[in-house]
C-alpha positions as CSV (number, residue, x, y, z in Angstrom):
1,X,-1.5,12.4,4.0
2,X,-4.4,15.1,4.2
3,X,-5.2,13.6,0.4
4,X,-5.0,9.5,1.5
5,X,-7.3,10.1,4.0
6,X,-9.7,12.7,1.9
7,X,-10.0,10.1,-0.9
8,X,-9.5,6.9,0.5
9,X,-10.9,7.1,4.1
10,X,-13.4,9.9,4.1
11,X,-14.9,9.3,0.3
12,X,-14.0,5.8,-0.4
13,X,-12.7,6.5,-3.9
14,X,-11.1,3.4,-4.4
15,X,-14.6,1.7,-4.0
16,X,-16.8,4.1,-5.9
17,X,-14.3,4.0,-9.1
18,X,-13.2,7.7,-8.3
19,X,-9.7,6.8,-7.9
20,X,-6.8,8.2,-10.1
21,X,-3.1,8.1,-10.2
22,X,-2.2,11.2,-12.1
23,X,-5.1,10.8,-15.0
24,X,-5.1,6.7,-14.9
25,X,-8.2,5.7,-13.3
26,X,-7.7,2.9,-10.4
27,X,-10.2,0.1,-11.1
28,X,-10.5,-2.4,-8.4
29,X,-12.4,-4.9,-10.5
30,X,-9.2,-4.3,-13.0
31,X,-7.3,-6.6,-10.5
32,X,-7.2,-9.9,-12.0
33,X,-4.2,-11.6,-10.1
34,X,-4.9,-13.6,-7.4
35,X,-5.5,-11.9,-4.1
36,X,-5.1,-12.5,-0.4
37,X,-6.9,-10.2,1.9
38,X,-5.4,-10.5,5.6
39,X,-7.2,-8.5,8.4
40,X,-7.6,-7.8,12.0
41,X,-10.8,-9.4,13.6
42,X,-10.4,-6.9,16.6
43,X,-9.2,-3.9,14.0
44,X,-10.8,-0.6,15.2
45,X,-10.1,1.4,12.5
46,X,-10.3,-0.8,9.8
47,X,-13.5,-3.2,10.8
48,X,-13.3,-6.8,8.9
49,X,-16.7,-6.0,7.1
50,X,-14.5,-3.3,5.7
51,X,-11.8,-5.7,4.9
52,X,-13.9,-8.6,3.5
53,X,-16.0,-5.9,1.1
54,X,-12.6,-6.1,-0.9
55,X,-14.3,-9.4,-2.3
56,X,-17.5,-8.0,-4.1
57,X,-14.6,-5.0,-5.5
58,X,-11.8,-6.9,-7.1
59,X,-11.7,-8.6,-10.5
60,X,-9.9,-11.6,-9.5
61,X,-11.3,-15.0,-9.7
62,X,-8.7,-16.5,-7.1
63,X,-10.1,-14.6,-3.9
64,X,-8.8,-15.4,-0.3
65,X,-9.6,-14.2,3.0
66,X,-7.7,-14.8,5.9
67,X,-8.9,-13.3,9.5
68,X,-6.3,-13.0,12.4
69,X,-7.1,-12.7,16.3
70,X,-5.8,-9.4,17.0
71,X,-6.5,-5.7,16.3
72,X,-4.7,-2.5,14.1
73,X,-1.3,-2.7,15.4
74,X,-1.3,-6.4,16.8
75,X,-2.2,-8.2,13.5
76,X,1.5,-6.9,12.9
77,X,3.8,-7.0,15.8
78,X,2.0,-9.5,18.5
79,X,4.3,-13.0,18.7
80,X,1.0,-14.6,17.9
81,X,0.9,-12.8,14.4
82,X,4.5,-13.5,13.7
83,X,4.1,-17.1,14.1
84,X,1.0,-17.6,11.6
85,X,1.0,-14.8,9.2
86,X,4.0,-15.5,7.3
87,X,3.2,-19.0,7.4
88,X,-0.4,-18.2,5.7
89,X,1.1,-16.7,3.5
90,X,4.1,-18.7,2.5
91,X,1.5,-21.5,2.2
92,X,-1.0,-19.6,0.0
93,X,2.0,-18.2,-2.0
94,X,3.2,-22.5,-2.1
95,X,-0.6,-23.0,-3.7
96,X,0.0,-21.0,-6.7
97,X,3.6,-22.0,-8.2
């Protein structure tokens, strides 16, 4: 845990390129598949400008973002969230068979 949040959280590795599983480097703009970014517009600990920088990272051309009424932990559990999230993403998944 101490080395998720070192890297990830405190130095932003994944953004900067600095990333490595083992000695493979982990490329963002190495993502090619299509990609659908959910997040939290009331998330505290991870803010949607952090969320929506994803776009100007990844290498896919098939980019979506979807924003959610709700913050870190309601996003997932909140009745609200259950309702639409699966069906944004059944839908999206629909888009590309």
């Amino acid at each position: 845990f101490a080395e998720f949040v070192g890297k990830l959280f405190q130095r932003n590795a994944l953004v900067r390129g600095e990333m490595t599983i083992g000695t493979v480097p982990v490329l963002l703009a190495d993502v090619t598949c299509p990609v659908l970014n959910i997040y939290a517009q009331l998330d505290h600990l991870v803010p949607p400008a952090a969320s929506m920088a994803l776009a100007n990272h990844v290498g896919s051309a098939d980019y979506t973002e979807s924003a959610f009424d709700g913050g870190h932990i309601g996003i997932y559990v909140s009745q609200r969230a259950q309702r639409r999230i699966p069906a944004t993403i059944a839908g999206w998944l629909q888009a590309r068979q």
